[in-house]
FIDREN-732299 format. One record per residue: residue number from 1; x, y, z of N, C-alpha, C in turn. Coordinates in Angstrom, 1 decimal, padded with zeros to 4 digits. Atoms other than C-alpha are relative to their C-alpha. Layout:
   pos      npx      npy      npz     capx     capy     capz      cpx      cpy      cpz
   NUM        X        Y        Z        X        Y        Z        X        Y        Z
...
END
This chain:
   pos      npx      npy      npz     capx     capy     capz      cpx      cpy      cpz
     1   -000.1   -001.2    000.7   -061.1    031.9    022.9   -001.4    000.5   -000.4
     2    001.5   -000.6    000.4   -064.0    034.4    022.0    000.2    000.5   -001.5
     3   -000.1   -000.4    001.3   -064.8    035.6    018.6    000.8    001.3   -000.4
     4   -000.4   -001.1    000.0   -062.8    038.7    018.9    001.8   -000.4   -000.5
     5   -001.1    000.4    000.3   -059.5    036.2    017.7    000.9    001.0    000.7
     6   -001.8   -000.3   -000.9   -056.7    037.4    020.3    000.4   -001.2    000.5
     7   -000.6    001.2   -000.7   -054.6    035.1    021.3    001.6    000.8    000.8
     8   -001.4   -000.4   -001.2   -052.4    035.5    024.4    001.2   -000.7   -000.2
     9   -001.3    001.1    000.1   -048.7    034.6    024.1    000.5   -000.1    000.9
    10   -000.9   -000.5   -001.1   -046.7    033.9    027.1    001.6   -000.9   -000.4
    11   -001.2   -000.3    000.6   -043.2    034.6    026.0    000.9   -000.7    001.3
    12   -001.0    000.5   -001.4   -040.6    032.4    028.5    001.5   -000.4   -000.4
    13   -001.4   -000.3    000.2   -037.0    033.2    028.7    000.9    001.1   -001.0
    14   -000.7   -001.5    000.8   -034.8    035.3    026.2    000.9    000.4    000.5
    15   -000.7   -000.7   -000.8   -032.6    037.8    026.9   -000.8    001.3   -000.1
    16    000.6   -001.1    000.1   -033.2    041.5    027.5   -000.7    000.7   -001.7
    17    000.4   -000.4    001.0   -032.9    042.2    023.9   -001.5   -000.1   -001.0
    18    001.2    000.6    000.7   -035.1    039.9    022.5   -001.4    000.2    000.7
    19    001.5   -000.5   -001.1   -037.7    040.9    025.4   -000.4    001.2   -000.8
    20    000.4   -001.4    000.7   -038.0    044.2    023.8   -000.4   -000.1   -001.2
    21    000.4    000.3    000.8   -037.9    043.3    020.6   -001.5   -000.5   -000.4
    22    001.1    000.9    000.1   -040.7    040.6    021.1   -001.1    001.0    000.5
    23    001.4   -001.1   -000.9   -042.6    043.4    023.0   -000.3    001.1   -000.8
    24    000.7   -000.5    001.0   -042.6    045.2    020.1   -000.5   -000.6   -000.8
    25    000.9    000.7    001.4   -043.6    042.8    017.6   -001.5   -000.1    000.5
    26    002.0   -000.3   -000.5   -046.9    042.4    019.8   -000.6    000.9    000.0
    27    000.8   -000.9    000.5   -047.5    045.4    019.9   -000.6    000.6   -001.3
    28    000.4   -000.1    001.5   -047.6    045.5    016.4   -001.8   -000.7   -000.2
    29    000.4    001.2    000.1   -049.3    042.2    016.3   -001.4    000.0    000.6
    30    001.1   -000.2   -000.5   -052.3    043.0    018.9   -001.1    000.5   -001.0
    31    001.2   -000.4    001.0   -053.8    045.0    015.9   -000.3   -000.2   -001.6
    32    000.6    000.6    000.5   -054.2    042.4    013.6   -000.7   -001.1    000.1
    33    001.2    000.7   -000.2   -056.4    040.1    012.5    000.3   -001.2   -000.7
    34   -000.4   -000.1   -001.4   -055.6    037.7    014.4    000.8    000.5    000.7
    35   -001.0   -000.4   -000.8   -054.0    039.1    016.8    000.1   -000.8    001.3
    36   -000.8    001.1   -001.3   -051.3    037.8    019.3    000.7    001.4    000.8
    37   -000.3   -001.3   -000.4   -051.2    039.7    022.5    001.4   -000.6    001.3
    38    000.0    000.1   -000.6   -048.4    039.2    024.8   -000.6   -000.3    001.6
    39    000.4    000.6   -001.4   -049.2    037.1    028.2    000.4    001.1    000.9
    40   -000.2   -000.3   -001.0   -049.3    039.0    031.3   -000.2   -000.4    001.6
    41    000.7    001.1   -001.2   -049.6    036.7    034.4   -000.5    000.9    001.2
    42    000.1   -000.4   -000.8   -049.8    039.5    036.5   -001.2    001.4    000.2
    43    001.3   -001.0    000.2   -052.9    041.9    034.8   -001.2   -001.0    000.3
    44    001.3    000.5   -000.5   -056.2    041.1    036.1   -000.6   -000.1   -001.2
    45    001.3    000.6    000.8   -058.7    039.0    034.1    000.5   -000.2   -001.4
    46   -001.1    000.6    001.3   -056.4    037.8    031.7   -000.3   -001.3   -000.5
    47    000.0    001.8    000.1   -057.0    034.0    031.8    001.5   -000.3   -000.1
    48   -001.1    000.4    000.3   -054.4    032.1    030.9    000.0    000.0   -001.5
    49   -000.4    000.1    001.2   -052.1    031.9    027.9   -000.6   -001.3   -001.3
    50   -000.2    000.9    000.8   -053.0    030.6    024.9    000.8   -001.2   -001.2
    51   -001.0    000.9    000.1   -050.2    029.3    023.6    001.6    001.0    000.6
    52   -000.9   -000.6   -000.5   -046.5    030.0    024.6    001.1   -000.1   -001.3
    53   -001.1   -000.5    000.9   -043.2    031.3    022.9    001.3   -000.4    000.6
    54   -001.3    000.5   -001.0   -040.3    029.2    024.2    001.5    000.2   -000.4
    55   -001.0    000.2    000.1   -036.6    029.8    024.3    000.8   -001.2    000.2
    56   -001.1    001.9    000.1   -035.0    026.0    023.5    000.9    000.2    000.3
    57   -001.6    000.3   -000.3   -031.8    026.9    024.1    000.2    000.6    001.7
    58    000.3   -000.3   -001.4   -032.8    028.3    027.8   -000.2   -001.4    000.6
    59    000.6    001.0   -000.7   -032.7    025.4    030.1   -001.3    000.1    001.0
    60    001.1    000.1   -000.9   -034.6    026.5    032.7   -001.4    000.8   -000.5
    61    000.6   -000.6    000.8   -036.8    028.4    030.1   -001.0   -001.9   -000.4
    62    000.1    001.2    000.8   -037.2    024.7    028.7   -000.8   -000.8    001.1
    63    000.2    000.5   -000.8   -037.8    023.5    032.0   -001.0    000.4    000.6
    64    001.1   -000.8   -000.4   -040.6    025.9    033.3   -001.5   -000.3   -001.2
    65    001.3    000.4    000.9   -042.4    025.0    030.1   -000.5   -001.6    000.0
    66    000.5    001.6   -000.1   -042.4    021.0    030.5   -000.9   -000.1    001.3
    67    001.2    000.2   -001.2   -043.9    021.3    034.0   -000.9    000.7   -000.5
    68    001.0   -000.6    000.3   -046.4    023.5    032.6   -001.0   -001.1   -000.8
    69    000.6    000.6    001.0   -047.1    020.8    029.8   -000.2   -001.5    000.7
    70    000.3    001.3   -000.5   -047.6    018.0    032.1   -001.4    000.0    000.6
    71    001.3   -000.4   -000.8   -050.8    019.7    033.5   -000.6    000.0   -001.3
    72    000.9   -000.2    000.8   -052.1    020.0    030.1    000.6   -000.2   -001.0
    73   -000.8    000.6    001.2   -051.3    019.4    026.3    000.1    001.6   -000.8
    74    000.0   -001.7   -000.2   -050.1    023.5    025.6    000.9    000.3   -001.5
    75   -000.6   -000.2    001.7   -049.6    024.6    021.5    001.3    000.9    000.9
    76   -001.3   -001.2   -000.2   -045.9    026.4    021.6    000.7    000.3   -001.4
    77   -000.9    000.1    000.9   -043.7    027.8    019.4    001.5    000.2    000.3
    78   -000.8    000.1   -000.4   -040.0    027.2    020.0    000.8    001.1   -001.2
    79   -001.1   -001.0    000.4   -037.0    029.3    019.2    002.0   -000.2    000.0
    80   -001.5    000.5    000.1   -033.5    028.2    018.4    000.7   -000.7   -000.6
    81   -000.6    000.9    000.7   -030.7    026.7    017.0    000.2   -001.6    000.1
    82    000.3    001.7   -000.3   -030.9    023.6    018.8   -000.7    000.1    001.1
    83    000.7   -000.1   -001.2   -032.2    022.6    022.1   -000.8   -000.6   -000.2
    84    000.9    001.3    000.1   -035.2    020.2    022.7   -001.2    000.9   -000.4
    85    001.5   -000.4    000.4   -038.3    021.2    020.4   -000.8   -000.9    000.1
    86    001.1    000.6   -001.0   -040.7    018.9    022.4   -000.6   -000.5   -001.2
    87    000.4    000.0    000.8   -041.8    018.3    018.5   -001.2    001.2   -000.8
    88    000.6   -001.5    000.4   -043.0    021.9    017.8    000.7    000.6   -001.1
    89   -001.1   -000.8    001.2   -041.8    024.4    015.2    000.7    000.5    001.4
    90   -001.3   -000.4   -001.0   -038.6    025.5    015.9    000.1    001.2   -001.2
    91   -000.5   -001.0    000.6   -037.7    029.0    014.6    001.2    000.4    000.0
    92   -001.1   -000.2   -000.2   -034.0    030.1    014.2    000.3    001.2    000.3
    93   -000.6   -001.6   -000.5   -032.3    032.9    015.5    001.0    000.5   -001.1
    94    000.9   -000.7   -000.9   -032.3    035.9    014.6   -001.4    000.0   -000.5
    95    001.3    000.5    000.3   -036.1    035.8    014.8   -000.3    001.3   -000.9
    96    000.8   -000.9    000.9   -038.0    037.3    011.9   -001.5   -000.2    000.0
    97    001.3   -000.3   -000.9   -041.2    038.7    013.2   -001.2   -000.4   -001.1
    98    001.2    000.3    001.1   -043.5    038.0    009.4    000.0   -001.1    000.9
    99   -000.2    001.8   -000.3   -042.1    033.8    010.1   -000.1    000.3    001.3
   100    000.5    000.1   -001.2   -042.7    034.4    014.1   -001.6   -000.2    000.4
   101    001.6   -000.4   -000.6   -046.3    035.6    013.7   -000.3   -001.4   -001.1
   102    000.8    001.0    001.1   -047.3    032.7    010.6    000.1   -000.9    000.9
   103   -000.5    001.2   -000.6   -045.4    030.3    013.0   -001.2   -000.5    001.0
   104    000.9   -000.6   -001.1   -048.0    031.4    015.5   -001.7   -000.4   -000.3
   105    001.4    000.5    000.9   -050.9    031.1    013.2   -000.4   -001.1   -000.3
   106   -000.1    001.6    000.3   -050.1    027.7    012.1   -000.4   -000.9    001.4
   107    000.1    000.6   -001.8   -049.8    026.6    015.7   -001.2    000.2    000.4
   108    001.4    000.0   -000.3   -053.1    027.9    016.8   -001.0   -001.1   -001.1
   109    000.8    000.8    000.8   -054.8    026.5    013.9    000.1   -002.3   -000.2
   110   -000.2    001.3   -000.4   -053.2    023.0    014.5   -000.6   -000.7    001.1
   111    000.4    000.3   -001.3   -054.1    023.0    017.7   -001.6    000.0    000.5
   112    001.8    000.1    000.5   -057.9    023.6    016.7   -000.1   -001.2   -000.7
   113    000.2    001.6    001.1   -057.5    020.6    014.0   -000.6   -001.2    001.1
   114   -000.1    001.3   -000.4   -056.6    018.5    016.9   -001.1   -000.1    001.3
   115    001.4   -000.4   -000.8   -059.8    019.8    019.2   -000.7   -000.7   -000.4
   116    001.8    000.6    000.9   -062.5    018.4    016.6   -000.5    001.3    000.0
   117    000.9   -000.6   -000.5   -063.5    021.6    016.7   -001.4   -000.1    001.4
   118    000.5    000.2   -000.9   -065.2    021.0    020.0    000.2    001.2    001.3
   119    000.0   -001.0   -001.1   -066.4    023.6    022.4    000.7    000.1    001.4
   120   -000.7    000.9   -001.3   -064.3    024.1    025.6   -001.1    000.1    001.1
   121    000.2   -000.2   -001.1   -065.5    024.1    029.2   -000.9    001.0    000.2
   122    000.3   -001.7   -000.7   -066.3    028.0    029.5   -001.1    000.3   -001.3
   123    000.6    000.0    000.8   -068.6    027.6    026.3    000.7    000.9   -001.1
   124   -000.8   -000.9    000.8   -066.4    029.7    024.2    000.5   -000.5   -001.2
   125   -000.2    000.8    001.0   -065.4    029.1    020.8    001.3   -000.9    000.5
   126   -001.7    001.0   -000.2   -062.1    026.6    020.6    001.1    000.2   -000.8
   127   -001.4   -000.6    000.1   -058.8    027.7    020.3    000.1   -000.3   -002.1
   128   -000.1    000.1    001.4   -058.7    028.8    016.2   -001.4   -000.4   -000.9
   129    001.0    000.6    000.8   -061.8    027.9    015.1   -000.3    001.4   -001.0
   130    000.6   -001.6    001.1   -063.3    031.8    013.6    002.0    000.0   -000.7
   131   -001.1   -000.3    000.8   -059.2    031.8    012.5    000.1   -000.6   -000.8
   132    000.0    000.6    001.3   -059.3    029.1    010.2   -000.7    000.8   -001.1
   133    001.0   -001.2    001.5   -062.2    031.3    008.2    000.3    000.9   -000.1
   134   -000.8   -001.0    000.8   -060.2    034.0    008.4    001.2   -000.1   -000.8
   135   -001.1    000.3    000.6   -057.2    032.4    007.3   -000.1   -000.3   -001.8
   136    000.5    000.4    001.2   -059.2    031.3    004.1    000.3    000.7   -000.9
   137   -000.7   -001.1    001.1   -057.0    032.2    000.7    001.0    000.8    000.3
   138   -001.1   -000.9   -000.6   -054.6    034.1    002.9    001.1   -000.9   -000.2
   139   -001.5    000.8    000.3   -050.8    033.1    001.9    001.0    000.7    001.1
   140   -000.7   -000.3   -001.0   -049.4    035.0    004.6   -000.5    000.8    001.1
   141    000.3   -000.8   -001.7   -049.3    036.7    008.4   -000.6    001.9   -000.6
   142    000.5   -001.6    000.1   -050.0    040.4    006.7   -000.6   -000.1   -000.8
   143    001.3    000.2    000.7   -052.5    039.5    004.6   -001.1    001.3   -000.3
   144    000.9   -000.9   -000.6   -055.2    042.0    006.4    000.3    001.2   -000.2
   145    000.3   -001.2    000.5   -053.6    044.7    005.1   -000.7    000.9   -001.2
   146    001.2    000.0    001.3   -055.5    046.8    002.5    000.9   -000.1   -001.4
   147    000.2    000.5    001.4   -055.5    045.7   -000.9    000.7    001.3   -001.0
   148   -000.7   -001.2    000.7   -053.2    047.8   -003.5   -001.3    000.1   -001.1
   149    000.4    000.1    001.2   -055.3    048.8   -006.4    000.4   -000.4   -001.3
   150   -000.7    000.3    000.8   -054.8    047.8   -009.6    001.2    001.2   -000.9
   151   -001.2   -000.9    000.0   -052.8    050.9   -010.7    000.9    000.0    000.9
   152   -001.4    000.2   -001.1   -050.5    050.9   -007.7    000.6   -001.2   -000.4
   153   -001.4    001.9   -000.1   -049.8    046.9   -007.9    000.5    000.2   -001.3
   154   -000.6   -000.5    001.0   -048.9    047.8   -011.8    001.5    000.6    000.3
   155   -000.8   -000.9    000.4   -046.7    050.7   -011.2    001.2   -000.7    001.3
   156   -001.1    000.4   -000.9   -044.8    048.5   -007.9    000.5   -001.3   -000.9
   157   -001.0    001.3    000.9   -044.0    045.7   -010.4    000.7    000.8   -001.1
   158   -001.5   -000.3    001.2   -042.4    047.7   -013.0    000.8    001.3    000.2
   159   -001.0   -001.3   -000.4   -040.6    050.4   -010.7    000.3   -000.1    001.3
   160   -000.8   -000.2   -001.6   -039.0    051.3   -007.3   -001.3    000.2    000.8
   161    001.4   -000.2   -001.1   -041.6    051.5   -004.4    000.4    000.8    001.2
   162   -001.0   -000.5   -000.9   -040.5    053.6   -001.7   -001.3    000.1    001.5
   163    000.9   -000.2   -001.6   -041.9    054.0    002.4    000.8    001.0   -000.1
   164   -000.6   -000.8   -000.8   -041.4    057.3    004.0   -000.3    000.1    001.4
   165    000.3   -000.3   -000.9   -041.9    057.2    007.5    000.7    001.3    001.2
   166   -000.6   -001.2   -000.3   -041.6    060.2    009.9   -000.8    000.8    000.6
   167    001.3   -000.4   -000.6   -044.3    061.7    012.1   -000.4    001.5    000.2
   168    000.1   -001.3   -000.1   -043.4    065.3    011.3   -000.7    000.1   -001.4
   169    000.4    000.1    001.1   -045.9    066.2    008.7    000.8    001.2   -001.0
   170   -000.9   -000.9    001.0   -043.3    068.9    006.9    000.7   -000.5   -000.7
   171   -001.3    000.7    000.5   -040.8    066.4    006.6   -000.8   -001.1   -001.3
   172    000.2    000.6    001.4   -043.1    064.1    004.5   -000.7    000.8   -000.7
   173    000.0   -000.8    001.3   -044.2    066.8    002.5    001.1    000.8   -000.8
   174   -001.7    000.1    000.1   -040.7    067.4    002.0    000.2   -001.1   -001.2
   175    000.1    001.1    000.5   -040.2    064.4    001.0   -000.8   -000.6   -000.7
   176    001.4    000.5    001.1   -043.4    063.6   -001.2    000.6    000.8   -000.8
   177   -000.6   -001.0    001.4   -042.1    066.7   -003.5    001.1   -000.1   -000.6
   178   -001.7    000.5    000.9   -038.4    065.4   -003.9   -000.4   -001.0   -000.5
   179    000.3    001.6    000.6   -040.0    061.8   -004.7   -000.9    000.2   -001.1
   180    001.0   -000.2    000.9   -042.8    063.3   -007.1    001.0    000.3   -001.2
   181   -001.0   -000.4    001.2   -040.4    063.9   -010.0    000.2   -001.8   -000.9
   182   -000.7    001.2    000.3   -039.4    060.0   -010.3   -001.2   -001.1   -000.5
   183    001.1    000.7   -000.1   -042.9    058.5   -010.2    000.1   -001.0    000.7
   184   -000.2    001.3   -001.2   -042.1    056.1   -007.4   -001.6   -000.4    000.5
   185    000.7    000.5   -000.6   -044.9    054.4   -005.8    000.0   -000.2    001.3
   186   -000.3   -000.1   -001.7   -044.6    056.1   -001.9   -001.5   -000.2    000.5
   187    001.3    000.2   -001.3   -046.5    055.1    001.1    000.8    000.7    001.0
   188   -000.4   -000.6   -001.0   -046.1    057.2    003.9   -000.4   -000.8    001.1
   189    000.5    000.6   -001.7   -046.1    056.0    008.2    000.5    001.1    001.0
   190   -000.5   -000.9   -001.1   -046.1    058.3    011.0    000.6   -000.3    001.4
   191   -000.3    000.8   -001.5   -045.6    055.3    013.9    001.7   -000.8   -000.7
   192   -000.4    001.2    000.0   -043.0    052.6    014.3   -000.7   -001.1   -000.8
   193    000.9    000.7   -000.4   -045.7    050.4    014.6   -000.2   -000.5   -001.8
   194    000.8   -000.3    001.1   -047.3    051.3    011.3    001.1   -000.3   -001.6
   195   -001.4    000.7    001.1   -043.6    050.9    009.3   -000.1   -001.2    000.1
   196    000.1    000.8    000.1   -043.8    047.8    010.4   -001.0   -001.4   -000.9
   197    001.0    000.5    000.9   -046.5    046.6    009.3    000.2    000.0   -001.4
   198   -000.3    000.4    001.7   -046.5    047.6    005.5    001.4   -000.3   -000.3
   199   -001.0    000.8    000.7   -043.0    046.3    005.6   -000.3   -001.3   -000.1
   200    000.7    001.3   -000.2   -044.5    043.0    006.5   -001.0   -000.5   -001.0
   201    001.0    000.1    001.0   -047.2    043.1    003.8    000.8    000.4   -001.2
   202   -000.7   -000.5    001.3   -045.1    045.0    001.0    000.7   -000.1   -000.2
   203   -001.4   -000.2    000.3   -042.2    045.1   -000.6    000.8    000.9   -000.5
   204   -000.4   -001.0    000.4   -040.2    047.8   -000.8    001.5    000.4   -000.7
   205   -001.3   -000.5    000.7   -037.0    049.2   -002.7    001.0    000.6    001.1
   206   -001.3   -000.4   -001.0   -035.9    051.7   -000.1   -001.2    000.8    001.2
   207    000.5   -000.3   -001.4   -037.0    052.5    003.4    000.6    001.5    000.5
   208   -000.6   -001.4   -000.9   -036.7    056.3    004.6   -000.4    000.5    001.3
   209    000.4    000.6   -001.0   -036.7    056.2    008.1    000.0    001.0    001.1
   210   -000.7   -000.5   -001.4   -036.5    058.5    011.0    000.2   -000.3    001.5
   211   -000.3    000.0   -000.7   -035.1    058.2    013.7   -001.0   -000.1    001.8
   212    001.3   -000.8   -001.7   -037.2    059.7    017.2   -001.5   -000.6   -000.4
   213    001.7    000.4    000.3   -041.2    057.9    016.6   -000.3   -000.5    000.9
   214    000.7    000.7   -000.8   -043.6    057.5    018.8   -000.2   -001.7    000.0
   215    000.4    002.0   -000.4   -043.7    054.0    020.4    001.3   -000.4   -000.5
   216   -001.2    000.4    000.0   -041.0    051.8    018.7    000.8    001.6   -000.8
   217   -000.7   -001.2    000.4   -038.1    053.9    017.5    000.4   -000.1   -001.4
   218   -000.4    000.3    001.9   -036.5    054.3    013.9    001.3   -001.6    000.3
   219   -000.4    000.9   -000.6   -033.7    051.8    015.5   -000.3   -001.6    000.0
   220    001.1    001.1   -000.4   -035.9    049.2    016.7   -000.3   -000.2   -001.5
   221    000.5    000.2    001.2   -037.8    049.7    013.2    001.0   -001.0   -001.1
   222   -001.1    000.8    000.7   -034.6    048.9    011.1    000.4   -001.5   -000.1
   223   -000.6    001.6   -000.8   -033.6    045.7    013.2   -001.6   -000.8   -000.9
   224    000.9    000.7    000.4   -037.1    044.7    012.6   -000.3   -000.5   -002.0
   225   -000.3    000.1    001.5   -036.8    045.3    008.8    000.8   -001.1   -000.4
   226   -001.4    000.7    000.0   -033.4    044.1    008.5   -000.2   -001.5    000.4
   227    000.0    001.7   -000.3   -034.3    040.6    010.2   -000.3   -000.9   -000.9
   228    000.5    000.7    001.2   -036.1    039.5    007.0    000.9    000.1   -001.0
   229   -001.0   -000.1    000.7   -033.6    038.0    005.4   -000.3    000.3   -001.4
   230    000.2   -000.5    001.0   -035.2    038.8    001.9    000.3    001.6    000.0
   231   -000.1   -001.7    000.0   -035.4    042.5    003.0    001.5    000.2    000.0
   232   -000.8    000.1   -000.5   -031.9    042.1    003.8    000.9    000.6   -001.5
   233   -000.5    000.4    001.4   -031.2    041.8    000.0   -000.4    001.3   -000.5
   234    000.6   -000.7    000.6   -033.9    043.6   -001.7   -000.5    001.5    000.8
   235    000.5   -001.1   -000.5   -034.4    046.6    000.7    000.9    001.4    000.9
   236   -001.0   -001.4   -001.0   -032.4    049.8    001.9   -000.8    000.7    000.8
   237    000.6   -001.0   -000.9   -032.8    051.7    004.8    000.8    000.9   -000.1
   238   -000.4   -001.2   -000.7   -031.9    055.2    005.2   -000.6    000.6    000.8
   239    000.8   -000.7   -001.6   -032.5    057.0    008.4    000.4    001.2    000.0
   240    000.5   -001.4   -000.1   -033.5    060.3    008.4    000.1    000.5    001.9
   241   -000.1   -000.2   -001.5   -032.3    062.0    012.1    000.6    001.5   -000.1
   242   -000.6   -001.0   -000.3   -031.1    065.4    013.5    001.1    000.1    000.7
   243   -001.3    000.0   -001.0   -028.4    063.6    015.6    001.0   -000.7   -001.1
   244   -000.8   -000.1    000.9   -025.4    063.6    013.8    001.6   -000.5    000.6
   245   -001.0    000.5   -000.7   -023.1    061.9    016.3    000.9   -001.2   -000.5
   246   -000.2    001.6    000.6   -020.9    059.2    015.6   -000.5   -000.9    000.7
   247    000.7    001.0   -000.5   -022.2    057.5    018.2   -001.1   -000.5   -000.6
   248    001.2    000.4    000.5   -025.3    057.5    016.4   -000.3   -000.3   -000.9
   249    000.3    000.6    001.5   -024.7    056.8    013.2    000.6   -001.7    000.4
   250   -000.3    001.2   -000.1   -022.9    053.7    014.7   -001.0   -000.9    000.7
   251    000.9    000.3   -000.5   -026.1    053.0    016.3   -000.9   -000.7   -001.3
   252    000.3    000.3    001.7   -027.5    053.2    012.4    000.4   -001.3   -000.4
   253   -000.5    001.1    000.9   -025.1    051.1    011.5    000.0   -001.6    000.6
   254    000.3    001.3   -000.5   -025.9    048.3    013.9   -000.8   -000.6    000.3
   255    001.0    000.2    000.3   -029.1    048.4    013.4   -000.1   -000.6   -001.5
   256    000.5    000.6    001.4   -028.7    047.8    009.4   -000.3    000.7   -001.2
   257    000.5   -000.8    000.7   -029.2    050.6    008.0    001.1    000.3   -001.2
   258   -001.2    000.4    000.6   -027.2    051.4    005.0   -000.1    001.4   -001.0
   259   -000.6   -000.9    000.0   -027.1    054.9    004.8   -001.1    001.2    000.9
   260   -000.2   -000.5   -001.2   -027.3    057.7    007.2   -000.6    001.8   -000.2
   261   -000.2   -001.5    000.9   -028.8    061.4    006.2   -000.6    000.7    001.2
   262    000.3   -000.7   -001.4   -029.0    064.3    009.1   -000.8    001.0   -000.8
   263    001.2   -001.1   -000.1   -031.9    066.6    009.3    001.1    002.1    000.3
   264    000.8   -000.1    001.6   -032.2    069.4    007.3    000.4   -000.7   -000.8
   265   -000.7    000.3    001.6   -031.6    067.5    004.4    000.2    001.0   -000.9
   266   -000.9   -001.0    001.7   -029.3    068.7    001.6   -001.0   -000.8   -000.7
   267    001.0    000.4    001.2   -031.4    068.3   -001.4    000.8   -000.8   -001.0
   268   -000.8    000.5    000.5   -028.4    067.5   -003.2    000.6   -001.7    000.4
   269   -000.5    000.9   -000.4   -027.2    064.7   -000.8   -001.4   -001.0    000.1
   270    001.0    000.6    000.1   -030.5    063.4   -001.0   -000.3   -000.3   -001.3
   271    000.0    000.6    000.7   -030.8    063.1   -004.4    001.1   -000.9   -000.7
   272   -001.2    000.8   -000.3   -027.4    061.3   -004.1   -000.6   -001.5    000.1
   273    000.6    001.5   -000.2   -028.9    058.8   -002.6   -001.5   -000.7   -000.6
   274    001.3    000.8    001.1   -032.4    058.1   -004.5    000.6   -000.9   -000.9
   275   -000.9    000.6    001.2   -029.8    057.8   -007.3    000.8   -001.3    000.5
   276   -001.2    001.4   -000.4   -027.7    054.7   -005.4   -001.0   -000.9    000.5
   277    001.2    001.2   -000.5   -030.7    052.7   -003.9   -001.6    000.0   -001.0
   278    001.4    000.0    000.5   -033.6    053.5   -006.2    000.4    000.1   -001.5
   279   -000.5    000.1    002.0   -032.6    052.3   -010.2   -000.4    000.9   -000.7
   280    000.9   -001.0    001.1   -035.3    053.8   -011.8    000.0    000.9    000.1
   281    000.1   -001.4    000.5   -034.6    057.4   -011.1    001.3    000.0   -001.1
   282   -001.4   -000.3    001.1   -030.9    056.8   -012.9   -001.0   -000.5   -001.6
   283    000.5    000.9    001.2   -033.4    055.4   -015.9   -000.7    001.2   -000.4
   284    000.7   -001.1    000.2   -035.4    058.6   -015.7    001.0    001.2   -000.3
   285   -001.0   -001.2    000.6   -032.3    061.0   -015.7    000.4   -000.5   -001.5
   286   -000.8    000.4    000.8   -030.8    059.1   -018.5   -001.0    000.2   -001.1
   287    001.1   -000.3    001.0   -034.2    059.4   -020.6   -000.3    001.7   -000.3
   288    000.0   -001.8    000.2   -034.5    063.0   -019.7    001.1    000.7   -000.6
   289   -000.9   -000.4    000.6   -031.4    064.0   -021.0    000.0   -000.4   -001.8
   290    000.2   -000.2    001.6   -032.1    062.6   -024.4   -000.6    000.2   -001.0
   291    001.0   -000.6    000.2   -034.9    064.0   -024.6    000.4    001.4   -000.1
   292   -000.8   -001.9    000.7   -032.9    067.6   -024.4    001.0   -000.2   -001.0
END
């Protein structure tokens, strides 16, 4: 590896779903620090994988990676409820992309311990070495994001926190002026990509989501949310869309999402819902009224 910390993963077996899935979390994933880029055996001047991403409960998944590891001694990280983890982590299904990428981090960094730090072959640093010093003090995989100030971290411990993402800039100023009343603590995202992330690093109250986004979709986004079983608890999504089908709120709803609001928004049905997923505004009406 070079000091530029990427690490190649080569992902073996799955099904379709999880292919996609996982092909988004890398793309996420490629632009942090470190970043893990999916393997491509087939792009020029790639090298080989630095470590792999195994499906245990795939046999011949299982089986493609043991001949691999007989040529060499190859960090992995496994995936499943049971099935032979060769003595690796084993992740459970469904996979949650934070615990995927730490899993990941751990793994490299292990696999540097048991180097000596010792140069390879190609003179290049050895697998994890610059990542341990970046790892230094870091408690988790999203670490690298920026730092709240001390006003913000304040006002997200003693109130609702809200994400709007949505890549039409009307709609979040829209939405910045219904939210400015409440004093919430919003962060805006215009990607996929970019929700992902500060869900991964923050913690949020309620997730407002749209639908249509460049790169992953609002969909995709949710699932990804939704897989963390803490968020699962502590986090609403509403999805913000102009399709109003049932098909597609059942699309919503099988994603995770846990409630559903069509483009234009009603102002009214929107503040409906602040009031059912976000406490603190019922704490601010209830103050404001006895104050009149």
């Amino acid at each position: 590896m070079t000091l530029n910390e990427q690490y190649l993963v080569d992902v073996i077996g799955f099904n379709p779903v999880e292919r996609s899935m996982l092909a988004s979390i890398f793309a996420l994933a490629a632009r942090r620090d470190p970043a893990f880029v999916q393997y491509d055996p087939n792009a020029t001047g790639t090298g080989s994988a630095d470590i792999y991403l195994v499906d245990a409960e795939n046999a011949e998944a299982l089986h493609e990676f043991k001949t691999l590891s007989k040529r060499a001694n190859l960090p992995a990280v496994m995936v499943g409820s049971g099935g032979d983890s060769m003595g690796f982590a084993m992740l459970p299904r469904p996979l949650q992309w934070a615990r995927l990428l730490q899993a990941l981090e751990e793994t490299v960094m292990t696999s540097a311990a048991k180097k000596g730090g010792r140069d390879d072959d190609e003179g290049t640093l050895p697998l994890g070495t610059t990542l341990s010093a970046s790892m230094a003090g870091r408690s988790n995989p999203g670490a690298s994001a920026p730092a709240l100030d001390a006003g913000a971290a304040k006002r997200r411990a003693l109130g609702d926190t809200v994400l709007v993402v949505d890549d039409n800039a009307s709609v979040r100023m829209f939405m910045k002026a219904k939210l400015a009343p409440f004093n919430f603590e919003v962060d805006f995202a215009e990607t996929g990509e970019e929700a992902v992330g500060l869900t991964g690093t923050r913690e949020y109250t309620c997730v407002f989501l749209d639908v249509v986004l460049p790169g992953i979709d609002g969909y995709q986004v949710c699932k990804l949310i939704k897989a963390n079983k803490h968020a699962i608890k502590k986090t609403a999504v509403v999805m913000l869309t102009s399709r109003s089908s049932p098909f597609d709120k059942l699309r919503g709803s099988l994603a995770g999402c846990d409630e559903y609001l069509t483009k234009p928004l009603d102002e009214d049905r929107l503040l409906e819902v602040i009031a059912q997923f976000l406490p603190s505004s019922r704490k601010r009406d209830k103050s404001g009224s006895k104050q009149k």
